[in-house]
N, C-alpha and C positions, 0 to 999 in steps of 0.2 A: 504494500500500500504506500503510496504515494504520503509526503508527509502533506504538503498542498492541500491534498483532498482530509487532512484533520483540521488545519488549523487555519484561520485565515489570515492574510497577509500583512503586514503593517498598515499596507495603503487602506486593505480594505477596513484596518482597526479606524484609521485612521478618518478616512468617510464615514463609520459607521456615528464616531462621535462628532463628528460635525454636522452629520443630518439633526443627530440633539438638538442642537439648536436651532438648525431653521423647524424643525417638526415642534420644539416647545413654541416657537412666534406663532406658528399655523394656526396650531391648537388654540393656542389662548384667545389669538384673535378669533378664532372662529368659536368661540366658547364651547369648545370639544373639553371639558376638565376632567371627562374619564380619560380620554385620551393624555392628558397633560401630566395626572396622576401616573400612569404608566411610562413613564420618562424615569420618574423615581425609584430607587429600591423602598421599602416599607421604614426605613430611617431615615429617607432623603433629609435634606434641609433647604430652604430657599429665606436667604438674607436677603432681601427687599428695603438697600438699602440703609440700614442697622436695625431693619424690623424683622425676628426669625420667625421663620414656620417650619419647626421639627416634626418629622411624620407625618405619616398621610393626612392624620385627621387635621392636624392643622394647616397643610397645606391644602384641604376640602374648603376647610372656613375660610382662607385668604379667599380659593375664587368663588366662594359661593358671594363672596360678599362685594366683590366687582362690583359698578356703578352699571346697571343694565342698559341704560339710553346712552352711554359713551360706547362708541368704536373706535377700536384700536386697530392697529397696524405696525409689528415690528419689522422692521428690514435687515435680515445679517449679513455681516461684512466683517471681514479679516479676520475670518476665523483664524485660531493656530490652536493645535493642536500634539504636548509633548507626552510621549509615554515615560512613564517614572518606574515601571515593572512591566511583566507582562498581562496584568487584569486591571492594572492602575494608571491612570490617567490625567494629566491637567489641562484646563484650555480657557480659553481666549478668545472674546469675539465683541465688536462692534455692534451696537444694536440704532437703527435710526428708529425714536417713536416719535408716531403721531396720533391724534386723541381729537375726533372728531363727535358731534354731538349727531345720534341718530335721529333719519327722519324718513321722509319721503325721497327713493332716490339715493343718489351719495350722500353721505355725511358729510357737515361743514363744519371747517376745521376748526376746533377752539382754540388755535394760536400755532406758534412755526413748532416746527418738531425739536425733539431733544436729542442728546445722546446717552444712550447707557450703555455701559459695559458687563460682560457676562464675564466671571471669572468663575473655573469650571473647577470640577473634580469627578472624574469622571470613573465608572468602577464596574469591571465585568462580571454577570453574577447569570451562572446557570447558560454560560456561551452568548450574552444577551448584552451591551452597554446600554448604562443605565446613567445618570444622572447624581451620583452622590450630594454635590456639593454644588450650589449657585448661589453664587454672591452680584448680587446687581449692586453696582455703583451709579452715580452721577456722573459725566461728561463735558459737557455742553446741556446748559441749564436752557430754556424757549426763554 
C-alpha cells in the first residue's frame, strides 16, 4: 500500500485548514450555526475579541444571539497557514466585514467595512481538521 493513499499531503492539510475559514465566513453569514458548530471540536473556543465562548454551548448562545435584521458578509484573504506537528496547526487570515441592515432586496450598508483578523489553532481529531482555537482581533476599525 501506497503511503499516499493513508495519509494526506501537506498541501492537502494545508487547504483543508484554510477552507476553515472561508466555510466558518459562509456559514455565519449564511446563518448555517449547525454548520459553524461543526468547524469546532466539543472544547472549541472563539475569543471574539477579548469576549470567550468555551464549548459548544456557549458558542450556540454567541450565534443564537446575533442581531437577526443585520447581514453580514466576511471576505478571507491571506490566509497562512503553519503546521506545528503532525494533527496540530496554527493560522492566519485577513477577514474584510461588512454589516448591512436587512430589507427588501440587498442590504444597505450601515457604514464602510472593517478588518478582522483570525488567528487560528487549528487541531486534527478522528482524520477531520477542526477549529481548536479562534481569536478574532480588531484591524482597521469602519
Amino acid at each position: 500500500m501506497n503511503t499516499r493513499d493513508v495519509m494526506p499531503s501537506r498541501i492537502e492539510d494545508e487547504a483543508a485548514c484554510a477552507r476553515l475559514c472561508v466555510d466558518f465566513a459562509n456559514h455565519l453569514d449564511a446563518r448555517r450555526y449547525d454548520e459553524v458548530l461543526e468547524l469546532f471540536p466539543i472544547d472549541g473556543v472563539l475569543d471574539r475579541m477579548g469576549t470567550v465562548f468555551s464549548g459548544r454551548q456557549a458558542l450556540r448562545s454567541f450565534l443564537d444571539a446575533r442581531a437577526t435584521d443585520v447581514t453580514t458578509r466576511h471576505l478571507c484573504t491571506n490566509i497562512r497557514v503553519r503546521f506545528e506537528g503532525p494533527d496540530d496547526a496554527s493560522g492566519f487570515c485577513c477577514v474584510l466585514f461588512f454589516q448591512g441592515r436587512a430589507g427588501e432586496g440587498a442590504a444597505v450598508a450601515l457604514g464602510p467595512p472593517s478588518v478582522v483578523e483570525y488567528h487560528d489553532r487549528f487541531t486534527r481529531a478522528n482524520g477531520a481538521w477542526l477549529i481548536q482555537e479562534r481569536r478574532i482581533c480588531m484591524a482597521i476599525r469602519a
